[in-house]
C-alpha positions in Angstrom: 238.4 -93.9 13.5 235.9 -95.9 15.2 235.6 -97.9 12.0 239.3 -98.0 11.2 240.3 -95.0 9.9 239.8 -93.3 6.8 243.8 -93.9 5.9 243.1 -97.9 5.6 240.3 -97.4 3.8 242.3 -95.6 1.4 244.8 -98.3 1.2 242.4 -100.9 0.0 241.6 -100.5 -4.2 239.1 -103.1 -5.2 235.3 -104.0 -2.9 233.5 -107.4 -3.6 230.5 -108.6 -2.0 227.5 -110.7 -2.9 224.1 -109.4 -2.7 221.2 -112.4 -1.9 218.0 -112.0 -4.2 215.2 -114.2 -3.9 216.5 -116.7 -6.1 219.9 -115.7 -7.5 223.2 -113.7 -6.3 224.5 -110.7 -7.8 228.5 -109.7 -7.3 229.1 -106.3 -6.4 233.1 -105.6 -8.0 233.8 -101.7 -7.3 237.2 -99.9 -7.8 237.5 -98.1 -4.7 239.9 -95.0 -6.6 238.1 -94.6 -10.1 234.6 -95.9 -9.0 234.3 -97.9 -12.1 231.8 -101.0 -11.0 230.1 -104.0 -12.2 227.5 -105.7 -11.1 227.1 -109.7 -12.4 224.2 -112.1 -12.1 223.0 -115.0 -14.0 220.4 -112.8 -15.9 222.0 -109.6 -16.6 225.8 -107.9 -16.0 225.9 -104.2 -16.0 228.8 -101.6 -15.3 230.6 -98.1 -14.8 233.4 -98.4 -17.2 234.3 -94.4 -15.8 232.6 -92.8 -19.1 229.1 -94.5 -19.2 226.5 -96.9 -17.6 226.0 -100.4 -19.1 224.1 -103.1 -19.3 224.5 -106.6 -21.0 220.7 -108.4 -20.4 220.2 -109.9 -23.6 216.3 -111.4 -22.3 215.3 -108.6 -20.9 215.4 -109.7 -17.0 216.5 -106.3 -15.4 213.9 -104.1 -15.2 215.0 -101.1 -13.3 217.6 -98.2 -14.2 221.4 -99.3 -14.3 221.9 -95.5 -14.1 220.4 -95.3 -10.7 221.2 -99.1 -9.3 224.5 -99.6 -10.9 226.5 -98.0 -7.4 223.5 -97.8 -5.1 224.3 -100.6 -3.0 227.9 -99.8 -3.0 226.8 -96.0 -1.7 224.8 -97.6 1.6 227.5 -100.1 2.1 230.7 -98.1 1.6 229.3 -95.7 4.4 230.6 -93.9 6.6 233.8 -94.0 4.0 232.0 -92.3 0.8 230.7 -89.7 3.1 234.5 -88.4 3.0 234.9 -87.4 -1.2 235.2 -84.0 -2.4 232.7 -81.6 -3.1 230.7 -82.6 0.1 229.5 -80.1 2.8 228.9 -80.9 6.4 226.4 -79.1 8.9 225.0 -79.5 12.3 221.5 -81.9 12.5 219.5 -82.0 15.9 219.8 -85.8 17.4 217.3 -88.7 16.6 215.8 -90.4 19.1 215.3 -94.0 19.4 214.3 -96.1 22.0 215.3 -93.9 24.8 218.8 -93.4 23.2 220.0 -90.0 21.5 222.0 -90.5 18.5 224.4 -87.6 17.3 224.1 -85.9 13.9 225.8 -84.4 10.8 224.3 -83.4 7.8 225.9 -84.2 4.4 225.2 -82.0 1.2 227.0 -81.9 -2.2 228.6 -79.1 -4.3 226.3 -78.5 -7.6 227.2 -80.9 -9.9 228.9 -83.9 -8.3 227.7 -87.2 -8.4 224.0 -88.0 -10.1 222.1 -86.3 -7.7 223.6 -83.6 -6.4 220.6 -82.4 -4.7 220.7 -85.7 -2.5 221.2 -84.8 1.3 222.1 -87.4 4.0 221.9 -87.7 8.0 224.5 -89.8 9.5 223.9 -90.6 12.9 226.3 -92.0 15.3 226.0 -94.3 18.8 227.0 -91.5 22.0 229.3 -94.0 23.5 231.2 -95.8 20.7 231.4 -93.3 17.6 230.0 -96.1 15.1 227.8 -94.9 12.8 224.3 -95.8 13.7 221.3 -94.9 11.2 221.7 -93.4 8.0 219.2 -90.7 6.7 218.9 -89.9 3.0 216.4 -88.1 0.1 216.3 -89.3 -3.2 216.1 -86.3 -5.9 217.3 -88.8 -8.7 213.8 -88.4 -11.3 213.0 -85.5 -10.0 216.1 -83.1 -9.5 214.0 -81.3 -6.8 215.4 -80.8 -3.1 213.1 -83.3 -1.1 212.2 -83.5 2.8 211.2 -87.1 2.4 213.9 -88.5 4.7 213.8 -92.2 4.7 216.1 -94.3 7.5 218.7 -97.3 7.6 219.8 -98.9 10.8 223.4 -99.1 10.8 223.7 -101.5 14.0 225.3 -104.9 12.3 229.1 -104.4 11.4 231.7 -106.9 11.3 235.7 -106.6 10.6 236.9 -107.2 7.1 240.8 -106.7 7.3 240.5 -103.8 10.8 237.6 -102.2 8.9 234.3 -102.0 10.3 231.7 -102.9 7.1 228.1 -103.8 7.4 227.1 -107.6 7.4 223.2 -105.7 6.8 221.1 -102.8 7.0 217.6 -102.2 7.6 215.2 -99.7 6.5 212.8 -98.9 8.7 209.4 -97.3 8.3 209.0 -93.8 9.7 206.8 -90.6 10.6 209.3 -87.3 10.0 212.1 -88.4 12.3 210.3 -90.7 14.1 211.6 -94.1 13.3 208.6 -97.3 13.4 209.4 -100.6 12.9 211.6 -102.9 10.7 210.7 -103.1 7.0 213.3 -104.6 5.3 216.7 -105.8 5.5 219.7 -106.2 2.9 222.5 -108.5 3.9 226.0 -108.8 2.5 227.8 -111.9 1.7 231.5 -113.1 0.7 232.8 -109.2 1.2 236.4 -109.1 0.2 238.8 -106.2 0.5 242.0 -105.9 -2.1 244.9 -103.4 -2.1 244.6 -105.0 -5.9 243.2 -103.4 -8.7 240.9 -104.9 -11.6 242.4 -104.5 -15.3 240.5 -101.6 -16.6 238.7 -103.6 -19.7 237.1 -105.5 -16.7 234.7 -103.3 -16.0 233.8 -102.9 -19.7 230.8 -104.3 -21.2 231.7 -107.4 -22.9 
């Protein structure tokens, strides 16, 4: 509720934002019901199309793994929404601490065999006084397919309103010791973000 309610979220069928790079955009298009995606830049496009990753890079630009970077970005922004699909489980976490504040927990797990990594766990963490989701605590098990205790953090502390929904304008990862959180590493910002109760025509998200 504190970021507008899970029903309005639910009302709203197509995501867009831009992502800065260093010397190009991408644009982020996501169906919010069937998760089919696509990600555009002036290098390389690639895609969900709801059977199979693509990706249209004819020069060889991209060099990481659609399959892993094709909804990443959507994953981290789209919180604390995405934390609501099926096949999730939610559990008790002790507080974090930082700078002198105590931030409340849950801990998110997945069902055997939902999404890519099932084995991913999550740490939401939420301001005491106003609900808002305020760090963001994840393991990555993509590669590996092994449970991890390498929690790495997001700082979830820059939202603004897109149409009564509380979305991030950024995030920053931070370094850290265990649950100790250090200082500022890097930060990903969010441009142009538009909400749609429209959806996409399906061969939209196909690889052209």
């Amino acid at each position: 509720e504190a970021h507008g309610g899970l029903a309005a979220w639910k009302d709203q069928r197509t995501l867009v934002y831009e992502l800065p790079k260093t010397d190009y955009k991408e644009t982020h298009t996501i169906d919010l019901v069937s998760r089919k995606d696509k990600i555009t830049s002036p290098n390389y496009t690639m895609g969900y199309d709801g059977e199979a990753v693509w990706l249209l890079d004819t020069d060889s630009n991209y060099k990481g793994d659609p399959i892993f970077y094709h909804n990443l970005m959507f994953y981290f922004y789209a919180m604390p929404f995405v934390l609501a699909d099926d096949g999730i489980n939610y559990s008790a976490t002790k507080d974090l601490e930082y700078e002198g504040v105590s931030y409340p927990g849950v801990r998110i797990a997945y069902d055997n065999g939902v999404g890519t990594s099932p084995k991913d766990e999550y740490y939401l963490h939420y301001h005491p006084d106003t609900s808002q989701m305020q760090w963001l605590g994840y393991t990555v098990t993509y590669r590996s397919g092994e449970t991890s205790d390498n929690v790495k953090w997001i700082r979830y502390n820059d939202w603004m309103d897109v149409d009564g929904l509380m979305l991030p304008k950024s995030i920053t990862w931070h370094d850290y010791e265990g649950r100790t959180i250090k200082e500022e590493k890097s930060t990903v910002t969010f441009e142009n973000v538009n909400l749609s109760e429209n959806f996409r025509p399906h061969n939209f998200y196909f690889k052209p």
